[in-house]
C-alpha positions as CSV (number, residue, x, y, z in Angstrom):
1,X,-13.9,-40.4,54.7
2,X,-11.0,-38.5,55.9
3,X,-11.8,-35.0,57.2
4,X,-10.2,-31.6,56.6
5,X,-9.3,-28.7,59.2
6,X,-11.6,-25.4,58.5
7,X,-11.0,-22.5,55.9
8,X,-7.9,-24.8,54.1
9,X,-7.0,-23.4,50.6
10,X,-7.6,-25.7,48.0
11,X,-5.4,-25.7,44.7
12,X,-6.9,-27.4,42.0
13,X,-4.6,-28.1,38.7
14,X,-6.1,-26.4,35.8
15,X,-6.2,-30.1,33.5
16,X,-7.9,-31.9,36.6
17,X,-10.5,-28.7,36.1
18,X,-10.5,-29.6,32.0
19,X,-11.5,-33.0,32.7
20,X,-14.2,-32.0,34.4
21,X,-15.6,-30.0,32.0
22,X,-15.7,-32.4,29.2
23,X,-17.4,-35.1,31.3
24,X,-21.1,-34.7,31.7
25,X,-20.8,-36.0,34.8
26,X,-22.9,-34.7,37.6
27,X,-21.0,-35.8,40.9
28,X,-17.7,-38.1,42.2
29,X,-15.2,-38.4,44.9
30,X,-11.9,-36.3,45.2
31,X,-8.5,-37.7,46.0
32,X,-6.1,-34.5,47.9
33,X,-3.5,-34.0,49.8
34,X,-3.5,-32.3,53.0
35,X,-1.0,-30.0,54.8
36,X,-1.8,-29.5,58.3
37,X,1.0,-26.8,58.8
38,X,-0.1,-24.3,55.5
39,X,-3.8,-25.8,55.9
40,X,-3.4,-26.1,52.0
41,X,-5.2,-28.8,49.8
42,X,-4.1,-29.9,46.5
43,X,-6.4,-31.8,44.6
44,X,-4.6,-35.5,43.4
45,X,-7.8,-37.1,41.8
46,X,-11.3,-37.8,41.2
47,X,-13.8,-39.9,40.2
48,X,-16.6,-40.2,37.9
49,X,-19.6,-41.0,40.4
50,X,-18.8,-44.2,41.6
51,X,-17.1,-45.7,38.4
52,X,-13.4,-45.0,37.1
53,X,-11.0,-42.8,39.2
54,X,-8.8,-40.4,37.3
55,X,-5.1,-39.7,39.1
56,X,-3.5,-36.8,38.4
57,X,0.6,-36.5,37.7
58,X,2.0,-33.1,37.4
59,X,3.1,-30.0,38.9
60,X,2.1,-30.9,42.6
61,X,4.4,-34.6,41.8
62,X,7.6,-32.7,40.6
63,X,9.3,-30.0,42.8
64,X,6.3,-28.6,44.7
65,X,6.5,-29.1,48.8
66,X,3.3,-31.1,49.1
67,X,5.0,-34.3,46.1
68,X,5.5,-36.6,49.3
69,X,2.2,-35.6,51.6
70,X,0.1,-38.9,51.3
71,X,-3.2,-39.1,49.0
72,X,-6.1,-39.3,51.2
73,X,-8.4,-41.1,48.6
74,X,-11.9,-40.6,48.2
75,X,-11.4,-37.9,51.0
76,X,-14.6,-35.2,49.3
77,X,-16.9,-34.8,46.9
78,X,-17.4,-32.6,44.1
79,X,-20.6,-31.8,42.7
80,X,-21.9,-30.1,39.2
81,X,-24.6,-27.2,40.6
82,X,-26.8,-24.8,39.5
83,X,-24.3,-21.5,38.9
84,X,-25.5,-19.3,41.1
85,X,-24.1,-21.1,44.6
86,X,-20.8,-19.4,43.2
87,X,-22.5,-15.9,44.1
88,X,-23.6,-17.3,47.3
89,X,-20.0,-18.2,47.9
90,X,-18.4,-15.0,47.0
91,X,-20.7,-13.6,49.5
92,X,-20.4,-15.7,52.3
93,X,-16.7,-15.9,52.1
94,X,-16.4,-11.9,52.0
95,X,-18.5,-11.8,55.2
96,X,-16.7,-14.9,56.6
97,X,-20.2,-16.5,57.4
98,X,-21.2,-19.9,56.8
99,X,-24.9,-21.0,54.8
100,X,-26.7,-24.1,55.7
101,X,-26.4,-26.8,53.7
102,X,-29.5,-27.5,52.5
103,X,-28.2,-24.3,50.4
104,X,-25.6,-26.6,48.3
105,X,-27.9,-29.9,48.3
106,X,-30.7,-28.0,46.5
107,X,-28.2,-26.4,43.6
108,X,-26.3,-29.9,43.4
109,X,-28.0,-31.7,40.2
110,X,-27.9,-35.2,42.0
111,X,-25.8,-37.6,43.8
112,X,-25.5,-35.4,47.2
113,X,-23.9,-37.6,49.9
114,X,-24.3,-35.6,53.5
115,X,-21.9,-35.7,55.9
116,X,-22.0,-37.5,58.5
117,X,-22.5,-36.0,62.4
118,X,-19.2,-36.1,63.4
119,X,-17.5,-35.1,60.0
120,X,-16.4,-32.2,57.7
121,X,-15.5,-32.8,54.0
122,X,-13.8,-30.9,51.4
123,X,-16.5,-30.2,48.8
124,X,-15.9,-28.6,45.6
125,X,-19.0,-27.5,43.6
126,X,-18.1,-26.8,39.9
127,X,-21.0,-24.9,36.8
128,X,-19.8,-25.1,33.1
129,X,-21.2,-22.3,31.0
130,X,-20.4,-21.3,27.4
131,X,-17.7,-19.1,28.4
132,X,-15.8,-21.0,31.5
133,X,-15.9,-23.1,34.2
134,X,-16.7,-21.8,37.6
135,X,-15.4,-23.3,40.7
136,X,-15.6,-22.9,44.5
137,X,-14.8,-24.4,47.6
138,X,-16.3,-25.4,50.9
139,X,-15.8,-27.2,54.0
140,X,-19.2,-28.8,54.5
141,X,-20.2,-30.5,57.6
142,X,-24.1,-32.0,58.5
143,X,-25.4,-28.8,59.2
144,X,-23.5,-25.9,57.6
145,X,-21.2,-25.4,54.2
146,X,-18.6,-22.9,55.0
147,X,-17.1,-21.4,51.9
148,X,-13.3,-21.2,51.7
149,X,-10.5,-20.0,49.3
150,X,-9.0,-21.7,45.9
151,X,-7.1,-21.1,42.8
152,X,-6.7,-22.9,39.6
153,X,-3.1,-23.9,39.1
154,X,-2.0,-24.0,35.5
155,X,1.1,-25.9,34.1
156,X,3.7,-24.4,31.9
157,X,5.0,-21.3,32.3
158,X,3.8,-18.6,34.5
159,X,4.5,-15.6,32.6
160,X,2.2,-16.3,30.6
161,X,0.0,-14.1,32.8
162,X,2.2,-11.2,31.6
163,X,1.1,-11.4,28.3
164,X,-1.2,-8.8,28.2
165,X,0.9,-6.5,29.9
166,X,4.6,-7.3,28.6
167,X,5.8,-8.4,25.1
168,X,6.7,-11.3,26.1
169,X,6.2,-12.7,22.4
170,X,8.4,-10.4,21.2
171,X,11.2,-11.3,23.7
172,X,10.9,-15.0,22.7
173,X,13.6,-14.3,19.6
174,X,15.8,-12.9,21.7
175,X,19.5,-13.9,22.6
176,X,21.1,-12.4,25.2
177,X,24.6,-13.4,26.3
178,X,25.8,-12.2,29.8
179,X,29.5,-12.1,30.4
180,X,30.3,-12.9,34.0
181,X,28.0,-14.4,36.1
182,X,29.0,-13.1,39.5
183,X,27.0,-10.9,41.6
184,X,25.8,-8.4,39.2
185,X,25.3,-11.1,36.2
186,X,23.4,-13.6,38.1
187,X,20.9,-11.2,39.2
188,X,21.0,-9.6,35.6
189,X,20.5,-13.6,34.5
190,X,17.4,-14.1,36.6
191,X,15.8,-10.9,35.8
192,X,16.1,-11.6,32.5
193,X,14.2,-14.6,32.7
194,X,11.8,-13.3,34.6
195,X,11.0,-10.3,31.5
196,X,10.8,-13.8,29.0
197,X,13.9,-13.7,26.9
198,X,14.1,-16.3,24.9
199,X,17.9,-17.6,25.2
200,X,20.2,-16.8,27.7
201,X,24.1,-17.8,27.2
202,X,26.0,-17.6,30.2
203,X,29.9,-17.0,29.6
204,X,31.8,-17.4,32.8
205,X,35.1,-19.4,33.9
206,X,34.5,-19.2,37.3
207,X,33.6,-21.4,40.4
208,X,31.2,-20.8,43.3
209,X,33.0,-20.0,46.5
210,X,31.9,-19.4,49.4
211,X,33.0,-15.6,49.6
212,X,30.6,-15.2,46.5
213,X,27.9,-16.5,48.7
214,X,27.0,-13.0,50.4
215,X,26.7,-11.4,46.9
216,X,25.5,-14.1,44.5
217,X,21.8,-15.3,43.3
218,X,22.9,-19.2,43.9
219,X,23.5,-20.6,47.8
220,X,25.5,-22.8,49.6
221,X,24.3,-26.1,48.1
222,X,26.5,-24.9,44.4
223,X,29.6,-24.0,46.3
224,X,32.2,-26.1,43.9
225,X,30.1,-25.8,40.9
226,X,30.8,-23.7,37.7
227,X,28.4,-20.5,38.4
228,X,27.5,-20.5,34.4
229,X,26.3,-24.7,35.1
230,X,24.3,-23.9,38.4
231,X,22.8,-20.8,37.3
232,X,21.3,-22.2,34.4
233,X,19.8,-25.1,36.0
234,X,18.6,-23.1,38.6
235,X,17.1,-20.5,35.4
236,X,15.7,-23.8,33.6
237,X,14.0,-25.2,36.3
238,X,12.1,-21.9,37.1
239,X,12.1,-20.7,33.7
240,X,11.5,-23.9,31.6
241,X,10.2,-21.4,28.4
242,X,14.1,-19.9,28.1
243,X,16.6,-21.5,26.5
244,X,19.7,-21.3,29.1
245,X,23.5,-22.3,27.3
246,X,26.4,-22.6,30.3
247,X,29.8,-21.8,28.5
248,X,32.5,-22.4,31.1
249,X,34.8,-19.7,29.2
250,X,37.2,-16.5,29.5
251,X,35.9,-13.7,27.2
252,X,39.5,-12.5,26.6
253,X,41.1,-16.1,26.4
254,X,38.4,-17.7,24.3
255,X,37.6,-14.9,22.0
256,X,37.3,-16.8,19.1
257,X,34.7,-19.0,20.6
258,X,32.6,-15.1,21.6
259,X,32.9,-13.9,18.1
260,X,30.2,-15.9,16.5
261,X,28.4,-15.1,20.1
262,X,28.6,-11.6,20.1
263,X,27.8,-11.6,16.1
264,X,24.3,-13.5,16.4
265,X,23.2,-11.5,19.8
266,X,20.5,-9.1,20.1
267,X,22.5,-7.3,22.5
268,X,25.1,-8.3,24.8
269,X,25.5,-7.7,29.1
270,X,28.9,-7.4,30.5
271,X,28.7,-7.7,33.9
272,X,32.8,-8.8,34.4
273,X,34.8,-6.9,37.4
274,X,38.2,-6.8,35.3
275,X,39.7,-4.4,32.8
276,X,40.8,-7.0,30.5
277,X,37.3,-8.8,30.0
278,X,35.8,-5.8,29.4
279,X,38.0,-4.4,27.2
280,X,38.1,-7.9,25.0
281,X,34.2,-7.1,25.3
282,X,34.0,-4.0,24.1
283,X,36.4,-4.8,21.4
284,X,34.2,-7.9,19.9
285,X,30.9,-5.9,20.6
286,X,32.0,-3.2,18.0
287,X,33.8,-5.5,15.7
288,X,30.4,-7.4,15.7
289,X,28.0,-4.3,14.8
290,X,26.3,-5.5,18.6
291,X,25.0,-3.4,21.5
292,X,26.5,-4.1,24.5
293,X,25.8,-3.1,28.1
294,X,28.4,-2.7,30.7
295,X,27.4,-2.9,34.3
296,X,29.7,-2.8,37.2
297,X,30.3,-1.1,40.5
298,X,33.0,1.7,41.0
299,X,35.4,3.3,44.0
300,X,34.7,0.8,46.5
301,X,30.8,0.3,46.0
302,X,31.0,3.9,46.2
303,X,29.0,4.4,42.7
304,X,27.3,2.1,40.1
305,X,27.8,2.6,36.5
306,X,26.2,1.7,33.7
307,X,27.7,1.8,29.7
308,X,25.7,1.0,26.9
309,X,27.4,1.3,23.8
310,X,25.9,1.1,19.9
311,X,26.9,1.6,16.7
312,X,25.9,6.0,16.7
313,X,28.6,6.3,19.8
314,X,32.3,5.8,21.0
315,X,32.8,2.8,22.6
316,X,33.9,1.9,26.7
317,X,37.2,2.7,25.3
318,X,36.6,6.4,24.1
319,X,34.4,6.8,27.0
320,X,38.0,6.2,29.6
321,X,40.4,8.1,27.1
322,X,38.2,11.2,26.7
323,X,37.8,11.3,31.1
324,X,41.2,11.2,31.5
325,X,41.9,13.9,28.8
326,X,39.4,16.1,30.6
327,X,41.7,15.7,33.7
328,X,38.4,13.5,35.1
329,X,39.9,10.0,37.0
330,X,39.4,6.9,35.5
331,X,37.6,4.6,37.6
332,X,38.6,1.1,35.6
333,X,42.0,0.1,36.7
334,X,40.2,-0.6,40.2
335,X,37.9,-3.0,39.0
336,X,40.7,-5.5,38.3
337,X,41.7,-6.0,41.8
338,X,40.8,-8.6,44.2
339,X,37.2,-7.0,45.1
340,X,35.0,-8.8,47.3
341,X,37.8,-11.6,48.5
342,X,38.3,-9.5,52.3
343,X,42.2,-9.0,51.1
344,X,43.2,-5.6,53.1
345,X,43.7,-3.3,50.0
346,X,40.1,-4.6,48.3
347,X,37.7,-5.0,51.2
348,X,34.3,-5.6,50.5
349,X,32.6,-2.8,50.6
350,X,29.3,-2.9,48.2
351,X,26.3,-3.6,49.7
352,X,24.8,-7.2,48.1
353,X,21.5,-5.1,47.4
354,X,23.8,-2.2,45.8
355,X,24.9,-4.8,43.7
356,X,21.5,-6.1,42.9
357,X,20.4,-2.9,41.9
358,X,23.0,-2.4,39.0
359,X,22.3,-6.3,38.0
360,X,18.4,-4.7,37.6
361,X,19.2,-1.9,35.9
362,X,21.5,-3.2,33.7
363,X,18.8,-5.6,32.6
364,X,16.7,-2.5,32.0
365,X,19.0,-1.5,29.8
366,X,19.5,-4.5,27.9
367,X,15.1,-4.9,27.4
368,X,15.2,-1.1,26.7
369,X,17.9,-1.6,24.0
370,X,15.7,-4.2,22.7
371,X,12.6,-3.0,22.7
372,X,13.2,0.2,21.0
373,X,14.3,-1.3,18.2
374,X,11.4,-2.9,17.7
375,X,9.6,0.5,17.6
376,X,8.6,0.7,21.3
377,X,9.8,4.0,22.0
378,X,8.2,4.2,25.8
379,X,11.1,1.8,27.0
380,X,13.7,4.5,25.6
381,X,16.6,5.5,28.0
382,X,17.6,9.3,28.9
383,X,21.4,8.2,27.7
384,X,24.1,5.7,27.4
385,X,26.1,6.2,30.2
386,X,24.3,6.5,33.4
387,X,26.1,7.0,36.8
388,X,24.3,5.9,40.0
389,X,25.0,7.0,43.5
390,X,25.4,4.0,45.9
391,X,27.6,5.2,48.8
392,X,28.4,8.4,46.9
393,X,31.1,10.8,47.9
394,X,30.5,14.1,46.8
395,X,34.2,15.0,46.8
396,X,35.0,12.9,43.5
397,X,35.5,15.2,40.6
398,X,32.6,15.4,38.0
399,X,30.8,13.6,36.6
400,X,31.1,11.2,39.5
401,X,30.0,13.7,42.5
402,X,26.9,12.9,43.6
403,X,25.9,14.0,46.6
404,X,22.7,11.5,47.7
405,X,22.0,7.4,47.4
406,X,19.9,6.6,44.9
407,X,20.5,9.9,42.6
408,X,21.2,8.8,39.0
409,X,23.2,10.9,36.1
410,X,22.1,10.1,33.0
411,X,24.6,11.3,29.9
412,X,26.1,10.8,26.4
413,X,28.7,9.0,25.0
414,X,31.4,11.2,23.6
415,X,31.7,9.9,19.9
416,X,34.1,7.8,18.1
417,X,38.0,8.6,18.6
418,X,40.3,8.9,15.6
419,X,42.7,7.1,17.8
420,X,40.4,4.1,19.6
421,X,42.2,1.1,18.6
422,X,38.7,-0.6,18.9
423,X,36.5,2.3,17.2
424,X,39.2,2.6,14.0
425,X,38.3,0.8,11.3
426,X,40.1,-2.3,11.0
C-alpha cells in the first residue's frame, strides 16, 4: 500500500462524501492522487470493505492541475467512527501533536487494518449524524495517527457560498451588455461574473494584440482572437452559472443589431475609448428607456470618469455641451485617439491597475443601478457622474482639479437640454 508524505491536505469531492453517507458501510480502501510538490491529496475512489470499488469522475478529471497525477489505488483506508475522534482531531491538529493510535482503532466500528512498521497511510475517519457528515484526516503510521488538514470540494458553482451574503438570486435575471471589451470592459466582464449576473453580452469588433496584453484580463495564449470570443470562454469556463453571448460587432456600425440589445437590458456598461461609440451608445440607451454606465479614462490616465445616465437626467451628451458652455474643457475628443498603441502623440500613460480600478467601479455602478431598483437602497450611489483622481493634476479647471490619487468627486447630471439631439423627443 502506497504511502503518503506527512501533514498532506487531503481534498475530498463533496459526491464521493454523499456516497458515503448513504452506505451503511463501516470501512473500505481509498483510491487518491498524490502531489509531492503541493503535498495535496485528492481523493479518486473508494471501496466498500473489500467488495465493489466506486471511481470518481469530476472536478479533479476536468481542468484541475492534479487530472493527469496517477491513481495510487487502494492507497488508505477510511473508517466510520464514533464522532467524537473529530474533537480529538481538532485538538491535536491546533496543537500540531500527534495521538496514539490505539486512539482511532478503539472509535473505528470494525474493520481496522494497522499499518505496517515501515508504513504511513492516508486515513480518513468519517461520523454521520442527523444533521451532517463529519470528516477528518490523518496520516497514520504503527504507532501514532497524526491529524492533518481537508476540505470538502463541491461541484458547480462556487458562488454559491455568497448566498447568504450577496443576492446572488436576484442577479440571476439580469442582462448586462458591455460595450468594448478592452482593458476597462474585460475587467468590468469578470467582475461581473464574479457578483453572479446572470447574462453577460459582449459587444466588441476588436482583436487581441499584443499591445493590449499589458492592459487586458486575457494573456498571450488569445493574441489573434476576437476579445468578445476569448473573454467569454475564459468567463464560461470559470463562471459556468452565467450565460456569456460574444458579438463580434461595432456599436455605431451595427446599431440596428444593439437596439433590441439595449431595449431588453437591465442596464447597459460602455467601456469604449472613442467618441463615436459612445455617442451611438448614449443615443440607443435613451432611445431605449435603459441605464447606461460610461466608464473610461481621461487626459492621459490622468483622471477616471465615470457617467451613469437614466431616465430622471441629461444624457453624456448634455453632460459635454453644458461643460463647455460653463467655459469647463471637454475631455472626450481625446479619447478617440490612438491611446495605448506607443504612437508619440498618445503614449501610454494609464497605469494597468488605474485601469482596473475604473473597470471595478464601473461594475459597482452597474450592481448599484440594479440593485436599487429592486428596493435595496444600501447599494445607492452619492451621484451619476463621479470623477476619480488617478494621476491628478491639480491645475485642470473644475470639476476635474483634484489634487490627490484616489480622491473621488461625486456629482449630478445637469438635466435634459432643449437642444440634445439625443434627449429631444424624437
Amino acid at each position: 500500500m502506497a504511502g503518503v508524505s506527512a501533514d498532506p491536505f487531503v481534498l475530498l469531492p463533496e459526491r464521493m462524501a454523499v456516497e458515503f453517507h448513504a452506505r451503511a458501510s463501516s470501512w473500505g480502501w481509498l483510491d487518491f492522487k498524490h502531489d509531492l510538490r503541493e503535498n495535496l491529496v485528492t481523493i479518486a475512489g473508494f471501496s466498500d470493505k473489500e467488495a465493489r470499488r466506486f471511481p470518481y469522475t469530476g472536478l479533479f478529471d476536468r481542468g484541475h492541475f492534479m487530472r493527469y497525477h496517477p491513481t495510487n489505488k487502494f492507497a488508505g483506508v477510511w473508517y466510520r467512527v464514533d464522532p467524537t475522534i473529530h474533537e480529538l482531531h481538532r485538538v491535536a491538529l491546533l496543537r500540531g501533536l500527534p495521538i496514539g493510535v490505539d486512539h482511532l482503532k478503539d472509535a473505528a466500528v470494525q474493520g481496522w487494518r494497522q499499518p505496517p512498521s515501515d508504513a504511513a497511510w492516508l486515513t480518513l475517519t468519517f461520523s454521520s449524524t442527523d444533521e451532517d457528515s463529519l470528516w477528518s484526516a490523518w496520516w497514520v503510521t504503527h504507532d501514532a495517527a497524526m491529524p492533518t488538514r481537508s476540505a470538502i470540494v463541491r461541484e458547480g458553482d462556487p458562488l454559491i457560498y455568497l448566498r447568504d451574503s450577496w443576492p446572488i438570486d436576484e442577479l440571476q435575471d439580469v442582462t448586462i451588455p458591455i460595450i468594448g471589451v478592452g482593458s476597462i470592459g474585460s475587467t468590468a466582464a469578470e467582475a461581473l461574473a464574479s457578483a453572479g449576473v446572470g447574462q453577460i453580452i459582449l459587444v466588441d469588433p476588436d482583436r487581441l494584440l499584443q499591445h493590449n496584453l499589458p492592459r487586458h484580463r486575457l494573456t498571450e495564449r488569445d493574441v489573434g482572437r476576437y476579445k468578445v470570443s476569448a473573454m467569454a470562454g475564459a468567463l464560461t469556463e470559470r463562471h459556468p452559472n452565467t450565460a456569456v453571448e460574444a458579438l463580434v460587432a461595432d456599436v455605431a456600425h451595427d446599431a440596428d443589431l444593439m437596439r433590441p440589445l439595449f431595449a431588453h437590458a437591465t442596464v447597459v456598461l460602455c467601456a469604449t475609448d472613442g467618441v463615436q461609440s459612445r455617442r451611438v451608445a448614449n443615443h440607443l440607451a435613451r432611445r431605449a428607456d435603459t441605464p447606461i454606465v460610461f466608464a473610461a479614462v481621461l487626459e492621459d490616465g490622468a483622471l477616471g470618469e465615470l457617467v451613469r445616465v437614466r431616465s430622471r437626467s441629461g444624457c453624456l451628451l448634455c453632460l459635454r455641451r453644458s461643460l463647455i458652455d460653463d467655459g469647463t474643457l471637454d475631455p472626450e475628443p481625446g479619447l478617440d485617439q490612438d491611446y495605448g498603441t506607443g504612437t508619440p502623440h498618445r503614449p501610454m500613460t494609464a497605469a494597468p491597475t488605474d485601469l482596473r480600478l475604473i473597470g471595478e467601479f464601473a461594475t459597482k455602478a452597474a450592481l448599484a443601478t440594479v440593485l436599487e431598483r429592486k428596493g435595496r437602497w444600501s447599494h445607492r450611489l452619492p451621484g451619476d457622474w463621479a470623477i476619480v483622481g488617478l494621476q491628478p493634476m491639480p491645475e485642470m479647471p473644475p470639476p476635474f482639479d483634484l489634487e490627490e490619487a484616489g480622491a473621488i468627486r461625486w456629482l449630478d447630471l445637469p438635466p435634459r437640454r432643449d437642444d440634445c439631439p439625443t434627449c429631444a423627443a424624437p
